[in-house]
C-alpha positions in Angstrom: -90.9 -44.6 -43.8 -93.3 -47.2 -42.8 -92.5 -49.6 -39.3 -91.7 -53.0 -40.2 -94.3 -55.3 -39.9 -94.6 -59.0 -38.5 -95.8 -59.5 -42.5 -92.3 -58.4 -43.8 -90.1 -60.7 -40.9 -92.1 -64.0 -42.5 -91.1 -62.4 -45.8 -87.8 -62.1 -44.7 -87.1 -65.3 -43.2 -88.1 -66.5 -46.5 -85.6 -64.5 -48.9 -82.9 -66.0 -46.5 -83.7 -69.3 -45.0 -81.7 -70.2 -48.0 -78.4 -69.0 -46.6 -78.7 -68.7 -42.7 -77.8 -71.2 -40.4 -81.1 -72.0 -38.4 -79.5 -71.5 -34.9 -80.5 -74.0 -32.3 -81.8 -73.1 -28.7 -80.1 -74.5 -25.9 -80.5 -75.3 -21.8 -78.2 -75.6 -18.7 -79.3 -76.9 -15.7 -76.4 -75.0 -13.9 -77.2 -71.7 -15.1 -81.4 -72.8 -14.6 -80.3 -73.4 -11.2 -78.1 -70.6 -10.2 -81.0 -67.9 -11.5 -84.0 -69.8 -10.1 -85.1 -69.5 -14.3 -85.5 -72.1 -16.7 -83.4 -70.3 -19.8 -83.5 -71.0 -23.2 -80.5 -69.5 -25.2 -81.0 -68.7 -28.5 -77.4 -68.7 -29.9 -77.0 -66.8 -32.5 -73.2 -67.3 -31.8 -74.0 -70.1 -34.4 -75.1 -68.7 -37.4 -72.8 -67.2 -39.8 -69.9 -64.7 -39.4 -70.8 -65.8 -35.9 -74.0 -63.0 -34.9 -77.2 -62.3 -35.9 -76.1 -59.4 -37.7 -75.7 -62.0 -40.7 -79.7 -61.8 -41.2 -80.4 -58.5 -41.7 -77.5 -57.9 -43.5 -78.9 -60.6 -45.7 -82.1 -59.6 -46.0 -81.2 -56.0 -47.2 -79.0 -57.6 -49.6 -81.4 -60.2 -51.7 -84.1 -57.7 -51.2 -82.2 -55.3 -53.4 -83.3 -55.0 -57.4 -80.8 -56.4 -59.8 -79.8 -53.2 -61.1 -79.3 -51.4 -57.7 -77.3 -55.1 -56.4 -75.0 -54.5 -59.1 -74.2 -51.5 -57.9 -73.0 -52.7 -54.5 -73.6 -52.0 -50.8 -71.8 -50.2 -48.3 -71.7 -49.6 -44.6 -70.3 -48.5 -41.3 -70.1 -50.6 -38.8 -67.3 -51.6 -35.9 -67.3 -55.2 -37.0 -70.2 -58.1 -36.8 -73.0 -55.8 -39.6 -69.7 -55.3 -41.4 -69.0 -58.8 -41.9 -72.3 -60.0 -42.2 -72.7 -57.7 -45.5 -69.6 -58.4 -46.6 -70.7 -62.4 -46.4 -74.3 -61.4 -47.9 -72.8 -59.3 -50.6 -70.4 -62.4 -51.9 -73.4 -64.7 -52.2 -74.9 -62.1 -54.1 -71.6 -61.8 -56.4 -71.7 -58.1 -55.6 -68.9 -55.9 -54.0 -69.5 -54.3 -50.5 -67.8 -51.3 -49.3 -66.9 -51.3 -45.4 -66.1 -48.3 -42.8 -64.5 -49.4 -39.7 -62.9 -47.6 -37.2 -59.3 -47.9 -36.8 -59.7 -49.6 -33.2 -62.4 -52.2 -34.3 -61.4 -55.6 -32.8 -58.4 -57.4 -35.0 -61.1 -60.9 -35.3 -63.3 -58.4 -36.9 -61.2 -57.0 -39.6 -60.2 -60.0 -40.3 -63.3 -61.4 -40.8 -64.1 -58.6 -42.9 -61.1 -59.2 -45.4 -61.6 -62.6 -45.1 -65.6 -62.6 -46.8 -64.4 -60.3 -49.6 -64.9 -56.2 -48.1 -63.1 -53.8 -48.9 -62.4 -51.7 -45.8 -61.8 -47.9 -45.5 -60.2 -47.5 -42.0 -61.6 -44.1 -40.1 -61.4 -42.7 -36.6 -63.6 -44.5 -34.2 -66.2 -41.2 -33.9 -69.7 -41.6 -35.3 -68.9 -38.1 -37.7 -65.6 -40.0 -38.8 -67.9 -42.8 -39.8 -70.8 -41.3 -41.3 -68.9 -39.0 -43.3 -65.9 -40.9 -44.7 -69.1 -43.7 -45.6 -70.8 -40.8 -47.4 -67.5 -40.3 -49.4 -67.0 -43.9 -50.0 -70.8 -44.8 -51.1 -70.3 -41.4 -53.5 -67.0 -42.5 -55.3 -68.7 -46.3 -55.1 -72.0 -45.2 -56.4 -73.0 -48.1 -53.7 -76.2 -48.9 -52.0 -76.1 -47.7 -48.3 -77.1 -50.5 -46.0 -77.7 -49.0 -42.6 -76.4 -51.5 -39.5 -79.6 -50.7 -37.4 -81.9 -48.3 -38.6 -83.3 -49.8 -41.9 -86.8 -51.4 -42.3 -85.1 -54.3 -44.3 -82.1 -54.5 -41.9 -84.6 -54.8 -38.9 -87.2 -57.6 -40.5 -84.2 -59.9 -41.2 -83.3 -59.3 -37.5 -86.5 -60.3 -36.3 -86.4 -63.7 -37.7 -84.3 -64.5 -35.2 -87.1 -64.4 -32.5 -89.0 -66.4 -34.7 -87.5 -68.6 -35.0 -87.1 -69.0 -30.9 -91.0 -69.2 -30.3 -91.2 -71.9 -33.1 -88.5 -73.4 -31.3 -89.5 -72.8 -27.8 -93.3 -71.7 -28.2 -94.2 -71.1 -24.0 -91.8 -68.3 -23.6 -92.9 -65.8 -20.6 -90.1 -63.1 -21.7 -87.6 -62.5 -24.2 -84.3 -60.6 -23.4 -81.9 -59.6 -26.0 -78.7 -56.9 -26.1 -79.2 -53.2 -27.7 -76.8 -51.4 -29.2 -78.3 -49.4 -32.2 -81.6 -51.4 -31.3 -82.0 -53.8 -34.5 -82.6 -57.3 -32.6 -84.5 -55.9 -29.9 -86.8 -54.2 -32.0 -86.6 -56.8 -34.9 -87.4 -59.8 -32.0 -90.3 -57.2 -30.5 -92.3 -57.0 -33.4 -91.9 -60.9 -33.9 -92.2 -61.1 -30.2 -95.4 -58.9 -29.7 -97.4 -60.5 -32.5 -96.8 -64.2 -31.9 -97.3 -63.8 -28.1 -99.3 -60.2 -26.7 -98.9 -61.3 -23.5 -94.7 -62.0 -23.6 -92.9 -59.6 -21.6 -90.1 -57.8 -23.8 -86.4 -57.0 -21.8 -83.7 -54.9 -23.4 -80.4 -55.7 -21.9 -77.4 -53.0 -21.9 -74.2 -52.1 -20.8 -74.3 -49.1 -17.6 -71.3 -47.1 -19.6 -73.7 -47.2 -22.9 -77.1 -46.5 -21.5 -78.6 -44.6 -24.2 -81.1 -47.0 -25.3 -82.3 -46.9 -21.4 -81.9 -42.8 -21.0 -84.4 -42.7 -24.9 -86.8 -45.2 -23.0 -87.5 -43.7 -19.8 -87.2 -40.4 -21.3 -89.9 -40.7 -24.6 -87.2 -39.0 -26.4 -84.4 -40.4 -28.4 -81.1 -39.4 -26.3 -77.7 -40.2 -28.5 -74.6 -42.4 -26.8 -72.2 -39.6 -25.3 -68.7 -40.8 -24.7 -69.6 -44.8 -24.4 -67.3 -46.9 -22.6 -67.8 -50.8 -21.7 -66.3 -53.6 -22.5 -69.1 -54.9 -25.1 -67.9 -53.7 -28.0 -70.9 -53.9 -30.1 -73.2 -52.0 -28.1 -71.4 -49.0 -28.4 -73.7 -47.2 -30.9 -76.9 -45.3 -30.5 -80.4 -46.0 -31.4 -81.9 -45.1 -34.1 -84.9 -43.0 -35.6 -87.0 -46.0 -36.8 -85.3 -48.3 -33.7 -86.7 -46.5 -31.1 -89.8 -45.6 -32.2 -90.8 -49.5 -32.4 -88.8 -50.2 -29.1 -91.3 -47.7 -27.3 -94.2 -49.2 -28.8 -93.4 -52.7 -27.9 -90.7 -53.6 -25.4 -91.8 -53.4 -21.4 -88.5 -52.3 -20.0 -84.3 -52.2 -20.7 -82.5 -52.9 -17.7 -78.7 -51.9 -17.5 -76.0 -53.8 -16.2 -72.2 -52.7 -14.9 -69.0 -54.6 -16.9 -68.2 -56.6 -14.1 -71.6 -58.5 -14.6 -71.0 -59.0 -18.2 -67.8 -60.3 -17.6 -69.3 -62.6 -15.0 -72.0 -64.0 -17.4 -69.6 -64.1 -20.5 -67.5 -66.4 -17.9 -70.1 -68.5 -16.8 -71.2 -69.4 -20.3 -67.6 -70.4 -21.3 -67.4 -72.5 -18.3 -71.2 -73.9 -17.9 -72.0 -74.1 -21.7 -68.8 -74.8 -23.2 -69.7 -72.3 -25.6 -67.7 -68.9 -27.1 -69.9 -65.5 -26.5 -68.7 -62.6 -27.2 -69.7 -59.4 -23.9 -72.3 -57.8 -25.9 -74.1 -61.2 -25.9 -73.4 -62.0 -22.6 -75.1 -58.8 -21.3 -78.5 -60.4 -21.6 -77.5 -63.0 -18.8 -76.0 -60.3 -16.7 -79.0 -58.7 -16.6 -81.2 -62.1 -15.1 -77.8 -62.4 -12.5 -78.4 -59.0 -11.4 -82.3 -59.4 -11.0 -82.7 -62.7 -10.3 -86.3 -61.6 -8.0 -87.7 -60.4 -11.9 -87.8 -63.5 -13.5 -87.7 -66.4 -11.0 -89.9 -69.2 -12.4 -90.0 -67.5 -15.2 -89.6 -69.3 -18.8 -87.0 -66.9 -20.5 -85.7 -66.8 -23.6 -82.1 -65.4 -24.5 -80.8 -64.4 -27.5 -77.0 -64.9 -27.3 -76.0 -62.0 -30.3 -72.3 -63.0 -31.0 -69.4 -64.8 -30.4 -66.7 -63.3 -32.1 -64.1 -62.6 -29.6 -60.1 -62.0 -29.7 -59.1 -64.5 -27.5 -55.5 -62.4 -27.1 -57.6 -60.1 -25.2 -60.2 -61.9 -22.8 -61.5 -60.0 -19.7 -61.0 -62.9 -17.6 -57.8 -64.6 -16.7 
């Protein structure tokens, strides 16, 4: 399959500017101060089903045919892809068929019912997933939409970043979270073409380092055995993810959970805004390096904020 190109993000962003929420960019002196940067956070906290998950989700959606729409669109996914089809799928009028693992976070089965899914439950390996999806999508006859690693899936993601440098067009870096690698190589393409010179930061959790093993390594390295507390960045990259990461993006620094619980508690507190860990991993990251991007003009993209606020890491 052909790479996504910066052509098909512009087409992307318009087959769903209709139905996104454009996400605003915001500052905090406190946080400025305390990493020596001047950040701006893209918070895609905002937009619907609360992540950016909602845009490539959407995008793979309206970009279908009406004959294959009408036959639905399924996925696996732990929770924020899941409810982002599920959302795209009901503006569409179509049904969407979710696998989730048993121990996905309650908010996100919730949400999940909530936009219209229909949910098999399945145990919370990546074989459990892929092969009770591949049962569902054959009884369903439905239209697989991958969570990362789909050229459609990864344009819509990369709308996001453009939507930053239109917003915030001096940016020396851009640091996002990777999980299955969707936003960070979605923002890269955007990233890479608007601005040659922009240095490109993936941020990830230490006990989920794949992404940063693949990177370092030139070959793709699945997640063994992940464990951290941000939830969504549990999975591994993909084929097409990681070939466009390598070509564009400078570096992925990891981070340990304490620092993610740190950042996720100083945005709370500072910006009097919810983020869920897997966003606040891209702050961790600046906290932990502060020497990297002093002076620096850096632009965040905050992934998520869906959290269950019975189980916060902090007191």
């Amino acid at each position: 399959m052909h790479l996504p190109a910066f052509s098909d993000i512009e087409d992307a962003y318009v087959r769903i500017a209709p139905y996104i929420h454009t996400t605003p960019v915001l500052t905090n002196s406190a946080i400025n101060k305390i990493t020596g940067a001047e950040i701006f956070f893209k918070c895609e906290n905002f937009q619907k089903v609360g992540a950016f998950k909602f845009r490539g989700a959407c995008n793979a959606v309206f970009s279908l045919s009406d004959a294959n729409a009408s036959k639905g669109v399924g996925t696996h996914s732990s929770g924020n892809h899941a409810a982002a089809l599920a959302l795209a799928a009901k503006l569409r009028g179509i049904h969407a068929y979710i696998v989730m693992p048993g121990n996905s976070p309650q908010i996100k089965k919730n949400a999940v019912g909530s936009y219209g899914g229909i949910i098999t439950f399945c145990e919370p390996t990546l074989a459990a997933r892929e092969t009770t999806l591949k049962k569902v999508l054959f009884e369903s006859g439905a239209i697989m939409v991958h969570p990362y690693n789909q050229k459609e899936v990864i344009a819509g993601q990369g709308t996001c970043a453009l939507e930053l440098m239109q917003q915030q067009n001096n940016l020396d870096c851009i640091v996002t979270p990777v999980g299955g690698g969707g936003l960070l190589s979605g923002s890269s393409i955007t990233a890479r073409y608007l601005n040659p010179n922009i240095e490109i930061i993936g941020a990830e959790p230490q006990g989920a380092d794949d992404a940063y093993q693949s990177f370092k390594s030139k070959k793709l390295i699945p997640s063994q055995n992940p464990n951290t507390i941000a939830d969504g960045l549990l999975t591994s990259l993909g084929s097409l993810t990681f070939e466009i990461i390598s070509k564009n993006v400078d570096t992925i620094i990891t981070t340990p959970d304490s620092s993610t619980i740190n950042a996720m508690r100083l945005i709370w507190e500072r910006m009097k805004i919810i983020v869920e860990p897997s966003s606040a991993v891209a702050l961790a990251i600046i906290l932990d390096n502060k020497a990297n991007f002093k002076n620096k003009k850096v632009g965040v993209i905050l992934s998520g904020g869906n959290v269950d606020l019975n189980s916060l890491p902090f007191g």
